[in-house]
N, CA, C and O atoms as a Tinker XYZ file with bonds, in Angstrom:
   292  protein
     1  N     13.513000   -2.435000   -4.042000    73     2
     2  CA    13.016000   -2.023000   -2.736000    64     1     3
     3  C     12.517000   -3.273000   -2.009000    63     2     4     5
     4  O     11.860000   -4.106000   -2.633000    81     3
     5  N     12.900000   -3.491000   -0.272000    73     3     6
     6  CA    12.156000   -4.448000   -0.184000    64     5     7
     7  C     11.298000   -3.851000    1.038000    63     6     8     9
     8  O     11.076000   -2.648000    1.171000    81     7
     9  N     10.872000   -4.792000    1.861000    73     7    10
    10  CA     9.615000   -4.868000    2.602000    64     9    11
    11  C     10.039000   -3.456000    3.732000    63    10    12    13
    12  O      9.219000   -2.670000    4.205000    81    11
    13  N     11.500000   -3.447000    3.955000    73    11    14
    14  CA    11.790000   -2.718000    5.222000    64    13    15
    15  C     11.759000   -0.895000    5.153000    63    14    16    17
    16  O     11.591000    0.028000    5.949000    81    15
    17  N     12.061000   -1.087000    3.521000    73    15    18
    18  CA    12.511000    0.356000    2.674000    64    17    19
    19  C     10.697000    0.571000    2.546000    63    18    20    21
    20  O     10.111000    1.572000    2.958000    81    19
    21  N     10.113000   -0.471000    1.963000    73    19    22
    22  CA     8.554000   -0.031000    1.687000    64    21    23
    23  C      7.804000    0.534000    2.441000    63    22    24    25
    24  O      6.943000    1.377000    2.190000    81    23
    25  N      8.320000   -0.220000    4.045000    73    23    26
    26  CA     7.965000    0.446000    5.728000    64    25    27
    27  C      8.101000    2.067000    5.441000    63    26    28    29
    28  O      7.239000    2.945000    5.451000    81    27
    29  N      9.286000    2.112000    5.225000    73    27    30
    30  CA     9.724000    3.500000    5.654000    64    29    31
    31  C      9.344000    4.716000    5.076000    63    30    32    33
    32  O      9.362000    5.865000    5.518000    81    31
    33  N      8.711000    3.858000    3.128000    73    31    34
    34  CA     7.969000    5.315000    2.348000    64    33    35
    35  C      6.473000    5.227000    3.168000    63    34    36    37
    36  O      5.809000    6.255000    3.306000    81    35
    37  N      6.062000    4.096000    3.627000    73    35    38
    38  CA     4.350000    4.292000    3.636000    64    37    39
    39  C      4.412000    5.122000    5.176000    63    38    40    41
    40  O      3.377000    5.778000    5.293000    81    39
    41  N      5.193000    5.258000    6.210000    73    39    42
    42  CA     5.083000    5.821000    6.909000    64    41    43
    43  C      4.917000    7.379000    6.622000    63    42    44    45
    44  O      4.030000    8.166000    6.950000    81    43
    45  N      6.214000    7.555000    5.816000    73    43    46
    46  CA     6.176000    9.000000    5.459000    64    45    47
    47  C      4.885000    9.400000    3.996000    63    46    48    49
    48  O      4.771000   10.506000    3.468000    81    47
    49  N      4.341000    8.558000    3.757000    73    47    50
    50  CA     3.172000    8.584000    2.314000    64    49    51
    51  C      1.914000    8.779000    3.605000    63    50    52    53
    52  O      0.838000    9.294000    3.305000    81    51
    53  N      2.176000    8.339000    4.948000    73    51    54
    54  CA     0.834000    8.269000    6.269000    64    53    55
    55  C      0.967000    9.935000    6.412000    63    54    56    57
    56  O     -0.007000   10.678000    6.300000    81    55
    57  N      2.318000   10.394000    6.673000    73    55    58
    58  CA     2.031000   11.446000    7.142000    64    57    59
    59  C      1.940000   12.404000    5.883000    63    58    60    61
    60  O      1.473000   13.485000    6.242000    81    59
    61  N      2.144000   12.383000    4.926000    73    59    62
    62  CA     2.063000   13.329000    3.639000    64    61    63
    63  C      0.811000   13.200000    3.334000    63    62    64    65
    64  O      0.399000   14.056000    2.552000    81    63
    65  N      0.024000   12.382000    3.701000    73    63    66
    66  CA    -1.683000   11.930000    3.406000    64    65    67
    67  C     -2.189000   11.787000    4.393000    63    66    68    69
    68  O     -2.874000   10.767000    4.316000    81    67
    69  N     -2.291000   12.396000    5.681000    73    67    70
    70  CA    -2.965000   11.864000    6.849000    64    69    71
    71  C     -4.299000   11.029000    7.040000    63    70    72    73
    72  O     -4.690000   10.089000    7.732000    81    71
    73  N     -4.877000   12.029000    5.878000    73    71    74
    74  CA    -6.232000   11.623000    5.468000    64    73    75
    75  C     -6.579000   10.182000    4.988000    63    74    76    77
    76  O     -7.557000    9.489000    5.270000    81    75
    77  N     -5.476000    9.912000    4.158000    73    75    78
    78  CA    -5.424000    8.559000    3.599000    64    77    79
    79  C     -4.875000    7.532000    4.048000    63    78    80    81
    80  O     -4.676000    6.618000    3.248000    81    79
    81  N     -4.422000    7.347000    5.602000    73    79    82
    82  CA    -2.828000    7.153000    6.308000    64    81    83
    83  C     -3.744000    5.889000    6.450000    63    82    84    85
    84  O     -3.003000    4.908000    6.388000    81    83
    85  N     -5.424000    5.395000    6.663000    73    83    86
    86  CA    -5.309000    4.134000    6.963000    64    85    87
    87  C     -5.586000    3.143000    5.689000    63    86    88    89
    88  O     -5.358000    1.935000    5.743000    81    87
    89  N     -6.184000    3.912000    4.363000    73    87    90
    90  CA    -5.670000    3.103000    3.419000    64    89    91
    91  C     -4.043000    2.736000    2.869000    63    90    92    93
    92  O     -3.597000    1.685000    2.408000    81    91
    93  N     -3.499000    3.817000    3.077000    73    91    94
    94  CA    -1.959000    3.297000    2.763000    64    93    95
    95  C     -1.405000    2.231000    3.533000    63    94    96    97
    96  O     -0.566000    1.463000    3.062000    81    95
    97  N     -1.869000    2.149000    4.772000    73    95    98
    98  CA    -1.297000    1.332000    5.884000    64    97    99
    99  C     -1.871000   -0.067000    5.458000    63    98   100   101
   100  O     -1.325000   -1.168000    5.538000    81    99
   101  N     -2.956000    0.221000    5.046000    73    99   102
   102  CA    -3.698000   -1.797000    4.782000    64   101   103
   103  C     -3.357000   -2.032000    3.980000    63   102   104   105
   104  O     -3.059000   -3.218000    4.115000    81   103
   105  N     -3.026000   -1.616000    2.652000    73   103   106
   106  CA    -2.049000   -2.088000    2.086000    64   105   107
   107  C     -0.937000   -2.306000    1.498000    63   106   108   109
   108  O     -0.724000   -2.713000    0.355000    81   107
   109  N      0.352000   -1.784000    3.003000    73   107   110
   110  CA     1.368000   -2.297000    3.306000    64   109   111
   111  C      1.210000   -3.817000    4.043000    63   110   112   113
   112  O      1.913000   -4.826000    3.984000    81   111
   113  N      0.135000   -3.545000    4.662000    73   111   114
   114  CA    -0.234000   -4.900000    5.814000    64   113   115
   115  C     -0.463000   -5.856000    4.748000    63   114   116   117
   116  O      0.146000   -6.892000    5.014000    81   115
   117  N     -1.098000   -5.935000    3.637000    73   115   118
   118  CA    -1.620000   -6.639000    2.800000    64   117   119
   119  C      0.108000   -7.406000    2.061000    63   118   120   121
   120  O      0.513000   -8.539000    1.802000    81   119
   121  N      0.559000   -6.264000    1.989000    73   119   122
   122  CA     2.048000   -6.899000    0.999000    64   121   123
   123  C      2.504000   -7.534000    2.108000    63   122   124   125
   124  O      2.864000   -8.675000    1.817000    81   123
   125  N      2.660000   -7.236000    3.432000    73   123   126
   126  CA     3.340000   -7.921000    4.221000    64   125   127
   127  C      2.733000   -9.289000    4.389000    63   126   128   129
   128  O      3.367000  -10.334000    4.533000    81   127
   129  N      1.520000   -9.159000    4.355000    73   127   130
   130  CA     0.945000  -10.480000    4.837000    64   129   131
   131  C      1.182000  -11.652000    3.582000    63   130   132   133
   132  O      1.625000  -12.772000    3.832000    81   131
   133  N      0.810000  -11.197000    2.199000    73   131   134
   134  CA     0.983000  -11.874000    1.052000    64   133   135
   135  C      2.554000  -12.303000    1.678000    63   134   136   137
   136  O      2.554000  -13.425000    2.184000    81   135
   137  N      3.497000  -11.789000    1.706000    73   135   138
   138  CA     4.944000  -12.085000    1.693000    64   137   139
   139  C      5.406000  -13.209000    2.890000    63   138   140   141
   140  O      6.224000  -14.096000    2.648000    81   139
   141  N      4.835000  -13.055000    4.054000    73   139   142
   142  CA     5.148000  -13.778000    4.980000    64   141   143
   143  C      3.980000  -14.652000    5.025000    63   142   144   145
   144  O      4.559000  -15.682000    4.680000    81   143
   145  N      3.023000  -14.935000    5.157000    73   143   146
   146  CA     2.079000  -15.794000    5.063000    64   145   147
   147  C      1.966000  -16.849000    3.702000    63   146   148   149
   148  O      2.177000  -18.061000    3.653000    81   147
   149  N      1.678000  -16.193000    2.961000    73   147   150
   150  CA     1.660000  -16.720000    1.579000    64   149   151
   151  C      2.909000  -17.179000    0.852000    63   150   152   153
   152  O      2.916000  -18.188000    0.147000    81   151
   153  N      3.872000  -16.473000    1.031000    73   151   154
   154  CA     5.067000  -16.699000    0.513000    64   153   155
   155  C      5.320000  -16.315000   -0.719000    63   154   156   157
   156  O      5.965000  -17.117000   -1.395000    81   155
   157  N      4.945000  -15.141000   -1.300000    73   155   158
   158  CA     4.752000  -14.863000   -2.791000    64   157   159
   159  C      6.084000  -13.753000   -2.387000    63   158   160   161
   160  O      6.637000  -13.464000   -1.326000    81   159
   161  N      6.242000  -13.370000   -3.644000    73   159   162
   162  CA     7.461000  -12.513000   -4.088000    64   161   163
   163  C      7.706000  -11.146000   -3.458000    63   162   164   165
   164  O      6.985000  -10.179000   -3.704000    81   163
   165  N      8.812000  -11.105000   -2.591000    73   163   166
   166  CA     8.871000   -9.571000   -1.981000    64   165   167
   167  C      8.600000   -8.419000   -2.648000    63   166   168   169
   168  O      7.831000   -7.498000   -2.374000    81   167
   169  N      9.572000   -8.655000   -3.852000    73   167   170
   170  CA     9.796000   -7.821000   -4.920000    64   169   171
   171  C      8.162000   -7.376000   -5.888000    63   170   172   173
   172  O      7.636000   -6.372000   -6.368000    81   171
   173  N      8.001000   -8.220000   -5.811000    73   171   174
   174  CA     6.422000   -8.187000   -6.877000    64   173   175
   175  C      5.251000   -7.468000   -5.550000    63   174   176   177
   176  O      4.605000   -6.483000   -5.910000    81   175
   177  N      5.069000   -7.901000   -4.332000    73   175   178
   178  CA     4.429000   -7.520000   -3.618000    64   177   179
   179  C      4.794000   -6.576000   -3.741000    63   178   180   181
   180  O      4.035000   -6.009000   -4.526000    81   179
   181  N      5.752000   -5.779000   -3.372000    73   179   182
   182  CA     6.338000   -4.265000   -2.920000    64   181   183
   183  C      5.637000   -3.633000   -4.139000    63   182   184   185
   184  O      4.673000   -2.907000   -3.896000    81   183
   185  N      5.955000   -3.797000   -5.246000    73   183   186
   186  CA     5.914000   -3.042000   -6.288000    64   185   187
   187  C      4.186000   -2.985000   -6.676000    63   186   188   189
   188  O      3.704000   -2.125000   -7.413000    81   187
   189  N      3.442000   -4.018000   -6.056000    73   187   190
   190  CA     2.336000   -4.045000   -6.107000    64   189   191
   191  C      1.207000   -3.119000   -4.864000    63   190   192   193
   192  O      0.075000   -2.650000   -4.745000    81   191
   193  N      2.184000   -3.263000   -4.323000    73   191   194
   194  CA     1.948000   -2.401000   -3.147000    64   193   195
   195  C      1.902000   -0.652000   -3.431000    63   194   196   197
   196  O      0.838000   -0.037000   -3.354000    81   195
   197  N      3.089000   -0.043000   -3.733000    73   195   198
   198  CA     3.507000    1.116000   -4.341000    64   197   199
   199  C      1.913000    1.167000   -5.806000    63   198   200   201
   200  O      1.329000    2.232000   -6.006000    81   199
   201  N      1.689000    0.425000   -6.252000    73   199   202
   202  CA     0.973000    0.443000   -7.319000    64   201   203
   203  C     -0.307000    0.717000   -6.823000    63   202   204   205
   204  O     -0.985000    1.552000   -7.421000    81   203
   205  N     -0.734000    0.180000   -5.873000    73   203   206
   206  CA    -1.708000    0.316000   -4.814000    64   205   207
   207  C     -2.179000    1.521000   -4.509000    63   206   208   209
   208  O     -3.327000    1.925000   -4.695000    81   207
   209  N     -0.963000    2.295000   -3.873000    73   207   210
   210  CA    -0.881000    3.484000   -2.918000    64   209   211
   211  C     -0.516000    4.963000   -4.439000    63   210   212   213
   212  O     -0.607000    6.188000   -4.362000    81   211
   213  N     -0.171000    4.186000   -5.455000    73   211   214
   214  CA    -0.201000    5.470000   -6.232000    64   213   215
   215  C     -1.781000    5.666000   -6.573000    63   214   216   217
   216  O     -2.379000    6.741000   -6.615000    81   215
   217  N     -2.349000    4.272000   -6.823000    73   215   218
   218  CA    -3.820000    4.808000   -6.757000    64   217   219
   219  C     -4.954000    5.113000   -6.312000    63   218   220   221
   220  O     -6.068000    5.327000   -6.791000    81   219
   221  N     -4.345000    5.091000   -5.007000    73   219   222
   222  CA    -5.548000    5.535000   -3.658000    64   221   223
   223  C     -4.787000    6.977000   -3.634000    63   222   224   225
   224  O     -5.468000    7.724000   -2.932000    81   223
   225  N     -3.807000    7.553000   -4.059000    73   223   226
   226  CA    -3.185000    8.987000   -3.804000    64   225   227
   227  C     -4.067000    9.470000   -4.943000    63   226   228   229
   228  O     -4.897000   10.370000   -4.817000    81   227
   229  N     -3.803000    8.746000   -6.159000    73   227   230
   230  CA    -3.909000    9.373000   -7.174000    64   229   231
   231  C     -5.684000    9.355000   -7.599000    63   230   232   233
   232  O     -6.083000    9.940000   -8.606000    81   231
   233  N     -6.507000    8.693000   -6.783000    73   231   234
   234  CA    -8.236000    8.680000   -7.204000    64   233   235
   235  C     -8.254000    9.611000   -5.893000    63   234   236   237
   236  O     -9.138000   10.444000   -6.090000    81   235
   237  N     -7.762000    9.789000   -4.863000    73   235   238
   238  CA    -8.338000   10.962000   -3.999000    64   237   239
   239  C     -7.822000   12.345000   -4.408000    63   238   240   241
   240  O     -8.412000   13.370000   -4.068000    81   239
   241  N     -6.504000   12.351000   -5.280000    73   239   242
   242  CA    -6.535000   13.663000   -5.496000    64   241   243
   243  C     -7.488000   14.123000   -6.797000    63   242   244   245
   244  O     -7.962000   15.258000   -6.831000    81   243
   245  N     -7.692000   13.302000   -7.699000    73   243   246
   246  CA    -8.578000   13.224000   -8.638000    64   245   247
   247  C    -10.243000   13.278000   -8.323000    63   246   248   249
   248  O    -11.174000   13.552000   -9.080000    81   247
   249  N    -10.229000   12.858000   -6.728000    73   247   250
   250  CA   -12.148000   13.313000   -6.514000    64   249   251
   251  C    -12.586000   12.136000   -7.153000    63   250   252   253
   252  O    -13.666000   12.267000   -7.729000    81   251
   253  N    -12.020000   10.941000   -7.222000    73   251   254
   254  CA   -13.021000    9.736000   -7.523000    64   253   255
   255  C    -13.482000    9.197000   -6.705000    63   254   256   257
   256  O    -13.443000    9.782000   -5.623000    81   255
   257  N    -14.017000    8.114000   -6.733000    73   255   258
   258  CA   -14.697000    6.986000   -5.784000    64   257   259
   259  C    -13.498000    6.006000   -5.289000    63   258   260   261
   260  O    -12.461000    5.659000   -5.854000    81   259
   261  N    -14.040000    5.696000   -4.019000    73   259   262
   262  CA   -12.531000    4.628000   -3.412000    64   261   263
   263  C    -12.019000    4.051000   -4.374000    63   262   264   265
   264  O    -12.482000    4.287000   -5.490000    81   263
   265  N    -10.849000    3.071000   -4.219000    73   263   266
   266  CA   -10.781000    2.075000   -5.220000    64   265   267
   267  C    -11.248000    0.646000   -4.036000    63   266   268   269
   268  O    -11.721000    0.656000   -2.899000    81   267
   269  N    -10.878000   -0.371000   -4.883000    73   267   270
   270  CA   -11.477000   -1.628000   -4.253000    64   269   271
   271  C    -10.648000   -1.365000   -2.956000    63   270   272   273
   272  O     -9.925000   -0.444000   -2.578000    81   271
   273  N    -11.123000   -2.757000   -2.346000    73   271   274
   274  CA    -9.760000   -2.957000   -0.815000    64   273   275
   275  C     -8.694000   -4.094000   -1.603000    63   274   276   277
   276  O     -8.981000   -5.164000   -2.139000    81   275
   277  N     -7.602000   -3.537000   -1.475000    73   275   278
   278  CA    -6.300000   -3.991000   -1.554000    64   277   279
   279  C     -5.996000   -4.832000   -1.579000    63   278   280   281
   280  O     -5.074000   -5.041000   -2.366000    81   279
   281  N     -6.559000   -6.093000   -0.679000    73   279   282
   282  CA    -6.407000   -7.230000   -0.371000    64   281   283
   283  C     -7.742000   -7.921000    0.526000    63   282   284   285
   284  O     -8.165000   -7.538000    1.617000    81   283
   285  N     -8.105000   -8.748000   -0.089000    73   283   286
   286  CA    -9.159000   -9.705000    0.695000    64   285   287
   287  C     -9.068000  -10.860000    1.131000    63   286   288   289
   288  O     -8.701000  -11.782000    0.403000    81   287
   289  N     -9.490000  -11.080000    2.821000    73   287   290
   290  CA    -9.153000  -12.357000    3.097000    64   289   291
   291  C    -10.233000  -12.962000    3.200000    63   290   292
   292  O    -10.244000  -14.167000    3.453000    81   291
């Protein structure tokens, strides 16, 4: 998967989670930014990304506490 395909699940992961639509979104912004700024690995970002967003889906459907922020600048 790369950055353009990753666009296209977190849009539809925004609207399947409305609730959650602006953590999913920061960190897509976060993989994007690592990727074009930083220059680190599309592939590894993406997948780090997805890894991200399974666990901000998966601690809000579970009733936990946030997780960290995604990315810090």
């Amino acid at each position: 998967m790369n950055l353009s395909q990753l666009k296209e699940k977190v849009v539809a992961l925004g609207f399947q989670y409305p609730h959650l639509r602006e953590k999913i979104y920061a960190a897509y912004q976060c993989a994007v930014a690592e990727v074009l700024e930083e220059g680190a690995s599309e592939s590894q970002e993406v997948q780090s990304c997805l890894s991200d967003i399974e666990d901000i889906v998966w601690e809000d459907e579970e009733g936990l506490p946030d997780p960290p922020e995604p990315c810090y600048e």
